[in-house]
Structure formats: C-alpha cells, structure tokens
N, C-alpha and C positions, 0 to 999 in steps of 0.2 A: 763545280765542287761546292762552291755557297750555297747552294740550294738545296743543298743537301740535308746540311743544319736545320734543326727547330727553328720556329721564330725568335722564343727567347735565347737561342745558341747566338741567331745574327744580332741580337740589340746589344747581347753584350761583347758580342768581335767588334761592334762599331763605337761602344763605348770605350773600350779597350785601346781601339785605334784611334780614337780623341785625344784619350789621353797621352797615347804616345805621340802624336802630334802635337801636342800643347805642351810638350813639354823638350822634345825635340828642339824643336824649332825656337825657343829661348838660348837653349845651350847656344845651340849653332850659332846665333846674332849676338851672345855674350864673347864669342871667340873675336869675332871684330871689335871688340869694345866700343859696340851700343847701349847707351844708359839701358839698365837693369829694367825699370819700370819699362821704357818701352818697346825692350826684348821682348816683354812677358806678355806686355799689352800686342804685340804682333802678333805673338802666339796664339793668345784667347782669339783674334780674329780670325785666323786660319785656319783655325781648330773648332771653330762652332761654323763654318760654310762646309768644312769637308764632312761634321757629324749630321746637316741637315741632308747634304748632298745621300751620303750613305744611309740614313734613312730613309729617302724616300725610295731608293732602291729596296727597300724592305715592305713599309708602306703603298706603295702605290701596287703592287699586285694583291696585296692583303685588303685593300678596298675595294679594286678591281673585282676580285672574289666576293665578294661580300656583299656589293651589290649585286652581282649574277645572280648569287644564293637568294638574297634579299629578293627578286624577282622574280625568280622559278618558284618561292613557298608562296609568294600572292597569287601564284600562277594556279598552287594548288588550294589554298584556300576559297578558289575561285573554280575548281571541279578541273581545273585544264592540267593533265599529265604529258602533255606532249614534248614540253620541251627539256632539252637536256644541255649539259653545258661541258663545252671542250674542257679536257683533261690532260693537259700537255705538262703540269710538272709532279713530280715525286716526292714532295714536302708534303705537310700534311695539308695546305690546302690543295693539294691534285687530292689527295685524301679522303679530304668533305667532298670534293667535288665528286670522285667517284662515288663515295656512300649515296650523295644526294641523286647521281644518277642511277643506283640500282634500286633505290627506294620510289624514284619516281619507275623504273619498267615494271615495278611492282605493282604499283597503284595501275600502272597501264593494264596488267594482264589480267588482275582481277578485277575493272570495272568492263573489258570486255568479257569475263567469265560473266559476270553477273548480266551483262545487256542480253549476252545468249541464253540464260536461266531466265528472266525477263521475256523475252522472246516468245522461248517456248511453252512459258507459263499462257502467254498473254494468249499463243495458239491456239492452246488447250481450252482455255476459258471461252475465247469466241466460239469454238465449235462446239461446245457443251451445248445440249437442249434446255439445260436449265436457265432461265433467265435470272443473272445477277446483277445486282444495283448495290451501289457502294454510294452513302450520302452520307455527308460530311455533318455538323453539330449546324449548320446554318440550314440546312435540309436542300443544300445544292449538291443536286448529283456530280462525281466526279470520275467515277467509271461506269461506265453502262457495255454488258456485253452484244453480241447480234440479236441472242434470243428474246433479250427483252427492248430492244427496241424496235423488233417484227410488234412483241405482244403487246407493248404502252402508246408505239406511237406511229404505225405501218411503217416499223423500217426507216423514220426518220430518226436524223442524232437525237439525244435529248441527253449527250452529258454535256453539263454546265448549267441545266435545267435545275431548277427549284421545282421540289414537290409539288406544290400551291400552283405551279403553271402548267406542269406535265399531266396530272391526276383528272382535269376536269375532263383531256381527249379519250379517259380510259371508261371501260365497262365501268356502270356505277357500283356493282359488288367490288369488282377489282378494288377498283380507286377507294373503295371505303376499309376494305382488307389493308390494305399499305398503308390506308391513315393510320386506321388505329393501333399496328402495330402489335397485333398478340400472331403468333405462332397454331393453325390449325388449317383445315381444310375447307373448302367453301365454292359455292359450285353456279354458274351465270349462263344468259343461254347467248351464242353465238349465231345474232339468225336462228334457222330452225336446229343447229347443233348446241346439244348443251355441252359443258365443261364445266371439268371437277379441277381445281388446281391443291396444291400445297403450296402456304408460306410460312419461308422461315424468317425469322428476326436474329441478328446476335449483334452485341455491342459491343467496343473496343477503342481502346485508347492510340490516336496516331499522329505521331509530331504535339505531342500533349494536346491534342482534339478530341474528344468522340465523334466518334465512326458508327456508321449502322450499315451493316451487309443484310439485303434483303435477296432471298431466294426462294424462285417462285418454279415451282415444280406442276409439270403436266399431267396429273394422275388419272384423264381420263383414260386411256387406253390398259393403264394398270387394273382400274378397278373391272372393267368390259371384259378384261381376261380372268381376272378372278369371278366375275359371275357367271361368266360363263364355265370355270372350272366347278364351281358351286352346282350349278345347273346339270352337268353332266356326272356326278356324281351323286345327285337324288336321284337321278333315273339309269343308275347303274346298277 
C-alpha cells in the first residue's frame, strides 16, 4: 500500500509520523512524572532513529534505481542498447523504469533497422561495376568497393590506404586522373586493350570532415556500342 504513494506522498507520511512520535512519546513519560526536559529529550531520540529508519525505506530503492538508470544511459551513450532493467514496482520509479525500458527497445529496433539498410546498401555498392573510393580530408581512403580495388590494386585491400601510396601501383593516366581531381573522361592502354573510363569527383562535409567520393566508371564498352551504332547507320 506505501508504495503506492509518490515519493513526495512517503517524505511527508514519515515526516508526519516523527512528528507523531516525537510528540507521543513525551506525553506518555510525562504520565509517569519524568522531568519535562527529559520526557522531551527521549522523545527527540526516538523520533529522529525511527524518521532515519523510514527514510531509508524510501531512499534506498530511490538510489537503488538511479544508479541502474545511471548505468543503462552510460550504457547508451556508449552505442550498447541491450540492457534493460527489472520493473517489479508501480510507483513512479517502476515508471522511469519502464519508460527507460521502451526507450531502450527503441534504440534496439532502429539500430538493427538501420544495420539492415547498411547491409544492403553496403550489397549494393560492392556489386556495382562502378568503382567507388571514399577519402577522407587527410587523403586516406576509408571505403573502397570490390570494383576499384580489382581496378587500383588487383583485388588487393587498399582501404586505410593513403593516396600518395595507392596511386604509384595504378596506370599512370589513372593515377594522374585521381590526383588532379577535375571530373571528365580519359582513356590508358591495358597491354594491348585500350580503355576509356569516366571520373567523377564530389565533395562533402562528414562528422565535420570533408569527404571526396571518387567514381570511376567503365566507358569503354559504352562508347564500342555507340560506334558501332554510328557505324551502322552511315551505311544504312
């Protein structure tokens, strides 16, 4: 039934009940006729053990709680949504407890929404033919998809790579294409195969960094089809 109460409901039932103890209990030891002074003085002592006693029936689950609470938000200011915390009473701290616990299945459900949107992004991008490089304002790469690291470095890693150390293992048009950074077409020979690529450039701001997303597109089979549409079309 106490726990029913607010917090502020029990401070002041136990302030209530000091008082009626402290005052009580003078009467009582003035009926014997015990000096006045220390009827009173028993009083106050009887009545400040039983107001500590009853508070910390109040206190010690109110701390109890608070440090849980206190631990589950380091928990999330630290990316960790897993943990939840028993919700055994009906006051308002079951209350916070509950909130904090639907608040954390929240965060749970939407960082697995988003690892699955992550996922299939990440899919998507590895099997794309376009080769994309994502490098960071220090000119270290920090994602690199399949395509371009078949076309920069045979298929070995090269994110975490710096420019300045990736660029010398490339074609020397390539590598001088990605230095300079302008946006056009530009064509190298592979052995006896030539090739036309397209690179694009765009910059952007990320975690207050710039960013440069380079994309490097395979245009020789586009153009081969286009001239050969050209081609049959003059002699049509």
């Amino acid at each position: 039934m106490f726990k029913q109460f607010s917090i502020e409901g029990r401070i002041a039932a136990i302030s209530l009940l000091a008082v009626i103890v402290g005052v009580s209990i003078p009467v009582i030891l003035l009926r014997f006729d015990i000096d006045t002074h220390l009827a009173w003085s028993g009083g106050l002592l009887l009545a400040m053990p039983t107001v500590l006693l009853l508070l910390r029936l109040v206190t010690g689950p109110l701390n109890h709680t608070l440090t849980a609470l206190e631990s589950g938000l380091l928990n999330f200011r630290d990316g960790d949504f897993s943990i939840s915390l028993a919700t055994k009473r009906s006051d308002q701290l079951g209350q916070l407890t509950q909130l904090y616990n639907e608040v954390g299945e929240i965060l749970r459900r939407e960082r697995a929404h988003i690892y699955q949107r992550e996922l299939l992004l990440d899919t998507v991008i590895q099997s794309s033919p376009q080769s994309l490089l994502l490098v960071d304002q220090g000119d270290h790469i920090i994602y690199a998809n399949s395509s371009s690291r078949h076309l920069l470095n045979n298929g070995k890693p090269i994110q975490g790579l710096t420019l300045e150390r990736l660029l010398p293992s490339c074609p020397q048009e390539l590598a001088e294409a990605i230095e300079k950074g302008e946006d056009g077409l530009f064509s190298y020979s592979d052995g006896d195969n030539p090739q036309t690529l397209h690179i694009g450039n765009s910059t952007f701001v990320l975690n207050a960094q710039r960013h440069r997303l380079i994309v490097i597109r395979e245009m020789t089979r586009e153009l081969t089809r286009a001239e050969v549409q050209v081609w049959k079309k003059s002699f049509a």
